[in-house]
ChimeraX commands (.cxc) that place a marker at each C-alpha (Angstrom):
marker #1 position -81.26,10.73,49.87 radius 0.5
marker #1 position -78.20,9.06,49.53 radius 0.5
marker #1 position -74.83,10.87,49.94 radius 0.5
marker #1 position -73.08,12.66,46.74 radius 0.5
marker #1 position -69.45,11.25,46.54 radius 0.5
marker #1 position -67.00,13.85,46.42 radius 0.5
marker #1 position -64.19,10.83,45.21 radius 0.5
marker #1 position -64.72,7.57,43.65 radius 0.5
marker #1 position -63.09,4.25,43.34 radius 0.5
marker #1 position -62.42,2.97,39.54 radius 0.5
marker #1 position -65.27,1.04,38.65 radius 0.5
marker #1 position -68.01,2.20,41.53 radius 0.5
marker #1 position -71.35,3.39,40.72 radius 0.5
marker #1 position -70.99,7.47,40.93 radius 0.5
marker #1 position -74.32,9.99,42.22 radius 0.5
marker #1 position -74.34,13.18,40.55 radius 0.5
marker #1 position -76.36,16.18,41.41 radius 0.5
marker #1 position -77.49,16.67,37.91 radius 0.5
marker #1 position -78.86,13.21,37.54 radius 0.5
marker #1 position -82.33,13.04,35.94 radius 0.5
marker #1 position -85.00,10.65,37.24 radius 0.5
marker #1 position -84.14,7.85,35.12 radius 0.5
marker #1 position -80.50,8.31,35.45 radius 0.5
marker #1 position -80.99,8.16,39.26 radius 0.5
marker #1 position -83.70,5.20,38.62 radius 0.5
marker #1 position -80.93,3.30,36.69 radius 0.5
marker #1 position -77.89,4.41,39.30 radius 0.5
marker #1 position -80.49,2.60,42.26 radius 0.5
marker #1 position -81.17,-0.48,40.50 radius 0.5
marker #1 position -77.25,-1.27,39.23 radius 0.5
marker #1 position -76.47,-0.19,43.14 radius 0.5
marker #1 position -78.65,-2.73,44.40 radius 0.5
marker #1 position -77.39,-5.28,41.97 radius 0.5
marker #1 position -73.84,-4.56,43.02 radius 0.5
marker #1 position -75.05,-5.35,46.66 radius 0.5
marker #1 position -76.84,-8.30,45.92 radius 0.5
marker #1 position -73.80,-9.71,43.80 radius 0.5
marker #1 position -70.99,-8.98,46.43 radius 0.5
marker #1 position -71.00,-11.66,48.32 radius 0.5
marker #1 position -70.60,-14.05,44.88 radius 0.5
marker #1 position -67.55,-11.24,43.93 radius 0.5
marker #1 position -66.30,-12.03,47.24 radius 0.5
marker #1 position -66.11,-15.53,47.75 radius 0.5
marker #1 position -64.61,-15.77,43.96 radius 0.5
marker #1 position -62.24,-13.57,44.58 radius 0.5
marker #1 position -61.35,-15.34,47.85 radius 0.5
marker #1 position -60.78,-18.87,46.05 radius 0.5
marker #1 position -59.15,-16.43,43.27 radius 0.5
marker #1 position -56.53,-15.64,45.82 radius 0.5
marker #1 position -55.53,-19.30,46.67 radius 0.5
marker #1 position -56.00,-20.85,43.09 radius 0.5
marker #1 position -52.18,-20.74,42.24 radius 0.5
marker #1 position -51.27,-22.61,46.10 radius 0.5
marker #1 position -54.00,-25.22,45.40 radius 0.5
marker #1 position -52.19,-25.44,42.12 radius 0.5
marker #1 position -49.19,-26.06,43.43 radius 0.5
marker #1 position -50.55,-28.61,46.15 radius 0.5
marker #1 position -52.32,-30.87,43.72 radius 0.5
marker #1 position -48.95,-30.47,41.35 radius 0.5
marker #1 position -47.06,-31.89,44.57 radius 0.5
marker #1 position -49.79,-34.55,45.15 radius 0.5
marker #1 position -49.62,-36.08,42.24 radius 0.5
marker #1 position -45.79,-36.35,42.08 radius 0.5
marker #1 position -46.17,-37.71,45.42 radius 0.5
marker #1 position -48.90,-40.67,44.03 radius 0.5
marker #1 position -46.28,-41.36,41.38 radius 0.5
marker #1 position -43.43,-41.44,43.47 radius 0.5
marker #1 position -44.82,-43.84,45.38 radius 0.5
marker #1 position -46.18,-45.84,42.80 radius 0.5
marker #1 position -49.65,-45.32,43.19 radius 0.5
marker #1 position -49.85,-43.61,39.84 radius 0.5
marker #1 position -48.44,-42.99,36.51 radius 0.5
marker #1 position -48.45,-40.82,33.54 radius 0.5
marker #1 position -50.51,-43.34,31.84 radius 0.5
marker #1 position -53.00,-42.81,34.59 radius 0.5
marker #1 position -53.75,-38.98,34.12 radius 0.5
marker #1 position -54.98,-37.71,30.77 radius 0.5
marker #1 position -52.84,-36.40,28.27 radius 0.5
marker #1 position -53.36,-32.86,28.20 radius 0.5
marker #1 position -53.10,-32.86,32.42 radius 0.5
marker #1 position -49.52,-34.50,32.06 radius 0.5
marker #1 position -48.67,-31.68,29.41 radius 0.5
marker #1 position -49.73,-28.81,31.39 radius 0.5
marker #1 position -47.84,-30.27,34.55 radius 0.5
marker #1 position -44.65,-30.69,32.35 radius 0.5
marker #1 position -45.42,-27.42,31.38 radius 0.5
marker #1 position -45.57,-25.86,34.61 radius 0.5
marker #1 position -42.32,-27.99,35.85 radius 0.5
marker #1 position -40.78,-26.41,33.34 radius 0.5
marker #1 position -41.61,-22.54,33.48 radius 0.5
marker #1 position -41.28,-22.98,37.38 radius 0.5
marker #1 position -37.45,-24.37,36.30 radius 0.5
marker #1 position -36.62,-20.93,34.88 radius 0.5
marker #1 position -37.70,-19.05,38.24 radius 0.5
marker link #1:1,2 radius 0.2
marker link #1:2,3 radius 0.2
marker link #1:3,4 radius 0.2
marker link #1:4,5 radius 0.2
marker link #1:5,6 radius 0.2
marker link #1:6,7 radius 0.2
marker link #1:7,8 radius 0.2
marker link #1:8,9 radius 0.2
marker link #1:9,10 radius 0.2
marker link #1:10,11 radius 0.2
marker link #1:11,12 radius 0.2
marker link #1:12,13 radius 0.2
marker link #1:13,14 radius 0.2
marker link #1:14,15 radius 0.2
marker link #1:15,16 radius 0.2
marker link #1:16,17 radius 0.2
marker link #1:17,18 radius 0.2
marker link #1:18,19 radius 0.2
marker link #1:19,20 radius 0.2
marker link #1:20,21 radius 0.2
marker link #1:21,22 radius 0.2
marker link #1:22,23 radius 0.2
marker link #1:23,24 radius 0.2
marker link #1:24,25 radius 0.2
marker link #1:25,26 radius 0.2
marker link #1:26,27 radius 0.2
marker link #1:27,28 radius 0.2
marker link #1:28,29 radius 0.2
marker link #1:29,30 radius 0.2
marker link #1:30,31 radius 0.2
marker link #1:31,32 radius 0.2
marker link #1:32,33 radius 0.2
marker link #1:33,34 radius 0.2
marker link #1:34,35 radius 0.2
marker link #1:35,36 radius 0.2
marker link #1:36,37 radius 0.2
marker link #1:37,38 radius 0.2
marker link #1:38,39 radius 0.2
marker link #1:39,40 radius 0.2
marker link #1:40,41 radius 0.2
marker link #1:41,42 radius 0.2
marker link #1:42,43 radius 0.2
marker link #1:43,44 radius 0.2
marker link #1:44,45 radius 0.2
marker link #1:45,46 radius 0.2
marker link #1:46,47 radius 0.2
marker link #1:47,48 radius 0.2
marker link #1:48,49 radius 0.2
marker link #1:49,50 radius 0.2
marker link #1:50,51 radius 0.2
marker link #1:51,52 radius 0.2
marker link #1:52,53 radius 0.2
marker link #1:53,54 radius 0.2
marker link #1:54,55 radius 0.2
marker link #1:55,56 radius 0.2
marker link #1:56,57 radius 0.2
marker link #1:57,58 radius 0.2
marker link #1:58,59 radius 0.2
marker link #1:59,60 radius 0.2
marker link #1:60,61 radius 0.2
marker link #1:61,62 radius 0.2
marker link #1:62,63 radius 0.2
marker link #1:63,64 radius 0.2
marker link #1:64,65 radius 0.2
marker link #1:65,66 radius 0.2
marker link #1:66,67 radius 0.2
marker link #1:67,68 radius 0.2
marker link #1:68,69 radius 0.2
marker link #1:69,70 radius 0.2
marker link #1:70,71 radius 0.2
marker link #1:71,72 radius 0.2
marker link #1:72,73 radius 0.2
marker link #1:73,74 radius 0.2
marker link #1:74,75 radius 0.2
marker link #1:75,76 radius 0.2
marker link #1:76,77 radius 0.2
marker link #1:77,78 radius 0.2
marker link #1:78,79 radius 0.2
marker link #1:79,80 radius 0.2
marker link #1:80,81 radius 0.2
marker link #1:81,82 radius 0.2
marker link #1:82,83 radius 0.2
marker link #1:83,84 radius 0.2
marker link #1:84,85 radius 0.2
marker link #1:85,86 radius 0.2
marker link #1:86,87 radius 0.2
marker link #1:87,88 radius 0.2
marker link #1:88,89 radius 0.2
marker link #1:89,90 radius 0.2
marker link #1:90,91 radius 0.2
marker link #1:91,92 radius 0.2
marker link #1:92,93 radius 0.2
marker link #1:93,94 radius 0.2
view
């Protein structure tokens, strides 16, 4: 039988003593589901965690192309050269 937490974690399946068959049934299955899913959660939230750096490198990139000529404004779709401008511009009022 599987131990009865005495604390939980927000969020984290929880066993009960009074849980009826089905209840304990149901608590199994989504336990096993959380299981099978973790190692999905965890890779997401591993490329969650370096999303805003790879931001930032591909923001530097592509100044870099354009610095050197390679590309221009005209080269990247609208809405990419608005959310760059964008970002320039909030990272201006850090």
């Amino acid at each position: 039988m599987a131990k009865i937490a005495t604390a939980t974690r927000p969020g984290a399946n929880t066993l009960t003593r009074d849980m009826t068959a089905a209840e304990l049934a149901d608590f199994q299955a989504q336990t096993a589901q959380d299981l099978a899913d973790y190692p999905r959660k965890k890779a997401g939230g591993e490329l969650a965690a370096t999303d805003g750096l790879m931001i930032r490198a591909i923001e530097d990139l592509i100044d870099t192309l354009k610095l050197k000529g390679v590309i221009s404004d005209a080269d990247l779709p609208g809405p990419v050269v608005a959310r760059i401008a964008a970002r320039k511009l909030a990272r201006g009022k850090l």
